[in-house]
N, C-alpha and C positions, 0 to 999 in steps of 0.2 A: 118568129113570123111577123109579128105585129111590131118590134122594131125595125124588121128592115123594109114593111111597110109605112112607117112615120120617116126613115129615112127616104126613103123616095117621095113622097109627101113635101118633105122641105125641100128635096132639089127641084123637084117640079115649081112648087111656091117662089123661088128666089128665082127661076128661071122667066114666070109669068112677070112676077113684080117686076124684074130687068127692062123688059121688052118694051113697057109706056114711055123708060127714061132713056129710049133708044140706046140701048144699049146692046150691042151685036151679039148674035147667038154665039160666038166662037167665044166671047169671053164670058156670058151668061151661062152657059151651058158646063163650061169648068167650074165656073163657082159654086152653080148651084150642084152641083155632084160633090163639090169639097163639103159644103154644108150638111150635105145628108148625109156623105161617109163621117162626119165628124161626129153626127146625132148618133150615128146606129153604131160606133166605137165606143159613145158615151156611156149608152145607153143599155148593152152589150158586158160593159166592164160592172154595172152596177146590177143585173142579173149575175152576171160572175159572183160578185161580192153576196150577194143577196144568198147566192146556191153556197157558197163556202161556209157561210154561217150555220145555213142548214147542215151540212156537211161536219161541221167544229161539233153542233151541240150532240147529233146522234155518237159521232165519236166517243166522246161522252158517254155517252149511254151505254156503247159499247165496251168500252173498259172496264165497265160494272159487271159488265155480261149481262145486261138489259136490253137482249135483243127484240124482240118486239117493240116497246119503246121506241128503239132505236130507229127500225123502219118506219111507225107511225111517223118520228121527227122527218124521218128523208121525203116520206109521200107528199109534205106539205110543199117539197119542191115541186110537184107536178104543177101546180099552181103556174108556175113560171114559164111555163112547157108553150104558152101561146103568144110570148113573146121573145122566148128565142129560139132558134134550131137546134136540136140536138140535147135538149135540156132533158127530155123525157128519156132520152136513151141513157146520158149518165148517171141519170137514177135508177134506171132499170137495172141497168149495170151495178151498182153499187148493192142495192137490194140483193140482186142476184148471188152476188159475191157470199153477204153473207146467208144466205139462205145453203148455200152448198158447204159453207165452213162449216154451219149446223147439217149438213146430211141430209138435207129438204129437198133431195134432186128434182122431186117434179114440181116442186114449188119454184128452184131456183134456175132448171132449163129456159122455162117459156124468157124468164128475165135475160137470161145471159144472152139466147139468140136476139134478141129487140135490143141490147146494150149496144150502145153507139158502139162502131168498130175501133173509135179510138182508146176506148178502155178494150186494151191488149189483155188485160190479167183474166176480164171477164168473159174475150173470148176463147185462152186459152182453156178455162176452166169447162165452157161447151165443148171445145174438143177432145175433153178429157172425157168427159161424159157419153157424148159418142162413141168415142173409142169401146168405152166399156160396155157401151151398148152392141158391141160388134159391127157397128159403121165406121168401120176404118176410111173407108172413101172421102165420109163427107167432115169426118177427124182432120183429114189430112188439109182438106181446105179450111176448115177454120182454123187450123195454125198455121196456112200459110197466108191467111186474109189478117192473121193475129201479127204474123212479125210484118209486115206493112204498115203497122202502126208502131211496133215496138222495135223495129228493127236497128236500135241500138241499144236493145234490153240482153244484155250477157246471159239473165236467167230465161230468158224467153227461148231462146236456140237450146239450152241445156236441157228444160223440159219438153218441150219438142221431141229431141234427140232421147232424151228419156222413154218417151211414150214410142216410137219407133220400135225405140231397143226393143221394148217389151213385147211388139209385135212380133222381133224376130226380122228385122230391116237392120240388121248392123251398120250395112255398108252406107243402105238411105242418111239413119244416125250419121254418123261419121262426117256425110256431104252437109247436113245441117249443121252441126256444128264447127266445119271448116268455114262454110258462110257465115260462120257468128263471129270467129277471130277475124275475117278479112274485114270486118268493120267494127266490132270490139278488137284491136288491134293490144296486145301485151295483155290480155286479159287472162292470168294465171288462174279462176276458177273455169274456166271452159276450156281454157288448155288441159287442163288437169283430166275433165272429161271425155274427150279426147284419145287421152293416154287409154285411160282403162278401157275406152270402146276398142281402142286397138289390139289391147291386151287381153278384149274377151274378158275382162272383169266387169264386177259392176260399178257401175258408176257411182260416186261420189259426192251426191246431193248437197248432205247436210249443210256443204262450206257457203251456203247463201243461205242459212239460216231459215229463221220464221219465215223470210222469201217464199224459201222453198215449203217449209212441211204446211201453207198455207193449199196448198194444191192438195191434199189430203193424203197423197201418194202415199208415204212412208209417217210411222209415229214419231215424235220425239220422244228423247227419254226422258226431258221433262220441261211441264207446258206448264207456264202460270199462270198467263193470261192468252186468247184470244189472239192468231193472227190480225195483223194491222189491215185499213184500211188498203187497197191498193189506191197510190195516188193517179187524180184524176190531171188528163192532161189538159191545162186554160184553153187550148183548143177547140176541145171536144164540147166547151158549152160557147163560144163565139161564135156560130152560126159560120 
C-alpha cells in the first residue's frame, strides 16, 4: 500500500516540478508516471527480497521440524503487510500450509481462506477441507478459484480430479483432468490419471511425489522429513 502510495507521490512531484519549467503536461505527465512506476518496481522487488529471506530462514526451521519457530520467523513478514499488496495473504497462506501438514485444521482453515488466491497449493488445501466438511459446493469453487492461479500446475487438475473422484463425479474427474492435458499438453502423469479414471481404478497419485502426499490424502510408505514449502508465486507479493 504505502509503496504504491510514494509511487504516485513522485509522479505527482515530477509532474508539479515540470509545470514552473513550462514544460507541457503531455510530456510531464509520462514522466512523471515513469518515475513512480520505477519507485513502486524498486521498491516492490526489495519487499520481495526482504519476504524471501523471511521465507529462506523459516525453511530452515522447518527442516528441523521446528515448526513453531518457523511461523514465529514467517509472522515477522506481517510487518511488511503495509507497504505492499498481498504480502499478508502470502503469509497467511504459507502459515496455513503448514498448520494443515501438522493436522491444525482449524488453526490452518481461517489462514488458507485469507491466503492470497495466488498461492494455489493453499487454496487447494481449503477445498480439500471443505470437501471433508461435506461442503462439496463451496470445495468445488475453491479449486476452481485454485486452478486460475495455477492453471498450468499438472498436480493441481490431478488433485482436483482426485477429490471428485472420491465424491463419486467420475465423469466431472475425467472433464478436469481433460482440461489439465489441454494445457499441460504431453504431461504423462495426468495422462496416467486419466487412464485409471477411465478404468474405474484408482488413481495414481504417488507419481508426483511429496507434491502429492503434502495434501495429507494418502500416507507414504516412507516419510523423512516434512513436505516442502509450496512455492510462492513473485506475483503474489508485487502488488
Amino acid at each position: 500500500m504505502l509503496n504504491l502510495l510514494m509511487g504516485l507521490g513522485v509522479a505527482i512531484g515530477v509532474v508539479l516540478i515540470l509545470l514552473p519549467l513550462k514544460v507541457t503536461l503531455w510530456i510531464g505527465i509520462p514522466l512523471g508516471l515513469a518515475a513512480g512506476i520505477a519507485l513502486f518496481i524498486w521498491r516492490s522487488r526489495q519487499v520481495q527480497n526482504q519476504l524471501e529471506t523471511i521465507f529462506n530462514r523459516a525453511g530452515e526451521l522447518m527442516k528441523k521440524q521446528q515448526f513453531d519457530p518457523a511461523i514465529e520467523v514467517m509472522k515477522e513478514g506481517y510487518a511488511l503487510s503495509r507497504w505492499q499488496f498481498m504480502v499478508k495473504g502470502s503469509i497467511d497462506g504459507q502459515i496455513g500450509v503448514v498448520q494443515y501438514v501438522r493436522k491444525k485444521n482449524e488453526e490452518a482453515e481461517p489462514l488458507l481462506r485469507t491466503a492470497s488466491y495466488q498461492h494455489y497449493i493453499a487454496k487447494a488445501m481449503l477445498g480439500i477441507l471443505q470437501w471433508k466438511r461435506g461442503d462439496k459446493k463451496q470445495a468445488k469453487e475453491t479449486f476452481t478459484l485454485a486452478l486460475k492461479a495455477g492453471k498450468k500446475e499438472s498436480l493441481l487438475y490431478a488433485v482436483y480430479a482426485w477429490v471428485l473422484n472420491e465424491m463419486k463425479e467420475r465423469d466431472k474427474a475425467i472433464e478436469v483432468v481433460n482440461k489439465g492435458l489441454a494445457i499441460c499438453q504431453g504431461d504423462e502423469r495426468l495422462a496416467a490419471q486419466r487412464t485409471c479414471l477411465q478404468n474405474n481404478k484408482p488413481m495414481k497419485m504417488k507419481v508426483y511425489g511429496e507434491q502429492w502426499y503434502q495434501f495429507m490424502l494418502e500416507r507414504p510408505i516412507i516419510r523423512q522429513e516434512p513436505p516442502p514449502f509450496a512455492r510462492i508465486s513473485k506475483r503474489s507479493i508485487r502488488g
